[in-house]
N, C-alpha and C positions, 0 to 999 in steps of 0.2 A: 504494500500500500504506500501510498506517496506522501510526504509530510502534507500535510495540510496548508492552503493557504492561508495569509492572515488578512488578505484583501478581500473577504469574502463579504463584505458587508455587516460581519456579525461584531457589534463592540466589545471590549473585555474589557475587564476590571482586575487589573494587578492586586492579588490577593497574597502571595510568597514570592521570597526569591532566593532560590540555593544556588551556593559556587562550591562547587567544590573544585579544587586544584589540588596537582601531583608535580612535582620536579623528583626527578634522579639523578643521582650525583655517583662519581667513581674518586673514591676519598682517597687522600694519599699516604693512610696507613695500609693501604690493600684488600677493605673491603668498598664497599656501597650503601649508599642510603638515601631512602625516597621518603619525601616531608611531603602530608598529606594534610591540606587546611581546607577547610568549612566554614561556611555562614551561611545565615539564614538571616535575611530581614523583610521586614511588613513594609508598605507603604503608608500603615495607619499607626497609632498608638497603641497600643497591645499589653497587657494585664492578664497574667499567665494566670490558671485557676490555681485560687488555694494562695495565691499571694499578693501582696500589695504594693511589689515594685513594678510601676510602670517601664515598660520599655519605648521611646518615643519611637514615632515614624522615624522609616531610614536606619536606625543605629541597629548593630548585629543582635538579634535575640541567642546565638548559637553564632561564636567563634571561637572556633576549638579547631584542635589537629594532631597526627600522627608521625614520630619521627620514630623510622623501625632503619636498622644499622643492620645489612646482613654481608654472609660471604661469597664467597664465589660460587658454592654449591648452592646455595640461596637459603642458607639457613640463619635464623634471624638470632642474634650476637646482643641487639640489644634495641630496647622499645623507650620511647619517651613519650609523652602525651600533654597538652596545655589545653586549658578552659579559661579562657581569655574573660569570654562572655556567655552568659547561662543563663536560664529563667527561674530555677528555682536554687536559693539557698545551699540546697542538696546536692547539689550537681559536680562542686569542683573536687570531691573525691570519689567521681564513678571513670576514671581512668586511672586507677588504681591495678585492678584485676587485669590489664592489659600486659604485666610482666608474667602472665602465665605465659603468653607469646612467647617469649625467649627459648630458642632451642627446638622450634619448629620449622619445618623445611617449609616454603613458600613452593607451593606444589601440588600435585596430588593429596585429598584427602583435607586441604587447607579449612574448607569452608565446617568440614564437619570439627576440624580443630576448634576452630572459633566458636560452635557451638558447644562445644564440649567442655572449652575451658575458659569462656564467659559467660558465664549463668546473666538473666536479665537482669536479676535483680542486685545485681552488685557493678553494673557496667554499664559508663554512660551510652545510651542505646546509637548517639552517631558516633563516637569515637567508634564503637564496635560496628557500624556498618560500614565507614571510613575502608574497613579491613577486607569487604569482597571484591572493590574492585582495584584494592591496593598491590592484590595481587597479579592483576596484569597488567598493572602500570612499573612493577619490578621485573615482571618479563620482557615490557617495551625497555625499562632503561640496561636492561643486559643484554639486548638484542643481539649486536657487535661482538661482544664478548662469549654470546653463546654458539655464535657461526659453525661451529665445529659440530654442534649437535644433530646440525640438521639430518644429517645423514645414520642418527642414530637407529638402532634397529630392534624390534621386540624378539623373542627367544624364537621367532616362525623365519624370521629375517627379514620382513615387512619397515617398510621404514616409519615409525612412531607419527610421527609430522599427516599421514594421510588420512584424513576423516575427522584430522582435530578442530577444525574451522572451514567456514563457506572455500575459500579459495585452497584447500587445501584439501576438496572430495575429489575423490577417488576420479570420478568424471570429469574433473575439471584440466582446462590445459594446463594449468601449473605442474599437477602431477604426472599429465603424460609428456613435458618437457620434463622434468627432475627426474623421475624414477617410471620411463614408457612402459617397462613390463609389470608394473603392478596398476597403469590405469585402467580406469573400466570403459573402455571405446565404444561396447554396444550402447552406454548412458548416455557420449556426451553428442551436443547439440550438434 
């Protein structure tokens, strides 16, 4: 489906507005680390339930973020986290539990990590969603440095790489330029 246009005659009314942003870095102790910041802001005055601090239009209700340090095998070495700005009182020790991260490979099996070793109720709920797409924005800043993998292979001798994304089915010309005897020719277009 096609995005939608915004010239369609139908008015909006700016109700949220989340940023999230990623930078990766290649540090020059020899590993890596990718800073992961957030906000959220209204265009109105906002008064979270349950408290009495006003947040004016415009200023961030939620500026927080993730600084996770990993290695070359993309195991993470070391997690930081900031709550700059928050809605409720409570908030600036639920990035706490994010040092269970420490010592998990950025990889397969990631998201259930996350589940496993950030219970809700101890974990600020964005710092912890900060973490699912943190994870392929440490894929993209190792890209260069993974080159070597593309060619990696599963115990069949299949190359890992085919079927893991759109541009990388089995049908598609990527794989029948990269790896011709494992594409599927009767599929493609």
């Amino acid at each position: 489906m096609p995005d939608l246009p915004e010239d369609d005659g139908i008015t909006r009314e700016e109700m949220h507005h989340r940023r999230l942003d990623f930078r990766g870095y290649r540090r020059s102790d020899g590993q890596f680390e990718l800073r992961a910041h957030l906000t959220d802001r209204k265009p109105v005055d906002f008064t979270p339930p349950g408290d009495s601090r006003p947040v004016p239009a415009g200023a961030p209700v939620h500026d927080l973020g993730v600084t996770v340090v990993f290695d070359k095998d993309m195991v993470i070495t070391e997690i930081g986290t900031f709550i700059a700005s928050h809605p409720y009182r409570q908030c600036p020790g639920g990035g706490d539990t994010l040092q269970a991260m420490v010592g998990v490979s950025i990889g397969r099996g990631w998201n259930r990590a996350i589940r496993e070793r950030l219970p809700n109720c101890d974990t600020c709920t964005h710092l912890k969603e900060i973490l699912t797409p943190l994870a392929s924005a440490a894929y993209q800043t190792m890209t260069v440095e993974r080159l070597h993998l593309l060619d990696a292979r599963d115990r069949d001798g299949n190359p890992v790489k085919i079927d893991s994304c759109y541009a990388y089915g089995r049908n598609r010309d990527l794989v029948a330029s990269l790896w011709p005897e494992h594409a599927d020719k009767a599929g493609k277009e």
